[in-house]
Structures are given as structure tokens and as C-alpha cells.
C-alpha positions in Angstrom: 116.9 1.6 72.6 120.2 0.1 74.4 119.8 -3.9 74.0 119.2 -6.7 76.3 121.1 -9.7 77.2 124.5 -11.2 76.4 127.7 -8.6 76.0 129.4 -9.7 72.1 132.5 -10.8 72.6 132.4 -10.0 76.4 133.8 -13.2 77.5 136.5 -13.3 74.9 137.4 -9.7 75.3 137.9 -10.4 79.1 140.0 -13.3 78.6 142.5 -11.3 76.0 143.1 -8.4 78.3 143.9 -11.2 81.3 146.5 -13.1 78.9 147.8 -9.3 77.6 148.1 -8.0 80.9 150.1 -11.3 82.3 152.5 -11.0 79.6 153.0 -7.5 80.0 153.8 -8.6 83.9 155.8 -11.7 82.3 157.9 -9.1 80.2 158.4 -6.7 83.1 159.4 -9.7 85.6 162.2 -10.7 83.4 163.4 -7.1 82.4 163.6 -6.3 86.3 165.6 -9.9 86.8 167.9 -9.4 83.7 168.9 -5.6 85.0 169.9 -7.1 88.4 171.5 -9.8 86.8 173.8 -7.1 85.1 174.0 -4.9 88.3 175.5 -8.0 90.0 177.7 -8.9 87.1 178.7 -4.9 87.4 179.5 -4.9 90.6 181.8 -8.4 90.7 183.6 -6.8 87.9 184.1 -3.5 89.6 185.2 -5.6 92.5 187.6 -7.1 90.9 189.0 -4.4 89.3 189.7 -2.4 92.4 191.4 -5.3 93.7 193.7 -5.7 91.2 194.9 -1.9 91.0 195.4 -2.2 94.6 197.7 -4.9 94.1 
């Protein structure tokens, strides 16, 4: 027979996968911001370089 009433754990399992799943966005958020970060720092420095060899 399946039982009745309260889920163990139900509310504490809930509230881990909401923390895990906002630091998995956390992580992601700051990956995505550091590799643009580079891309801009890539791209002044390519900039730069071009200029100069033109010179």
C-alpha cells in the first residue's frame, strides 16, 4: 500500500534543487561575462596590433 500524507524530505529536497540550480545559473552567468570580457580584451589588442604594423 503507497502511504498517505506528508512527502520526507519534500520541502528540503525542493529547496536544494532551487539553490543548485541558481548556482549552476550563477556559474554560467559569470563564465558567459568572463569569455566576453576576453573577446573585448582580444579584440583591443588585435586593434592595436594592426595599427601599429600599419604604421
Amino acid at each position: 500500500m503507497a502511504k498517505k500524507g506528508k512527502i520526507k524530505n519534500g520541502n528540503n529536497k525542493a529547496k536544494h534543487s532551487k539553490l543548485m540550480a541558481q548556482k549552476k545559473n550563477k556559474l554560467k552567468k559569470e563564465a558567459e561575462l568572463r569569455k566576453a570580457k576576453l573577446k573585448a580584451i582580444n579584440a583591443r589588442v588585435n586593434d592595436a596590433t594592426i595599427s601599429e604594423a600599419s604604421n
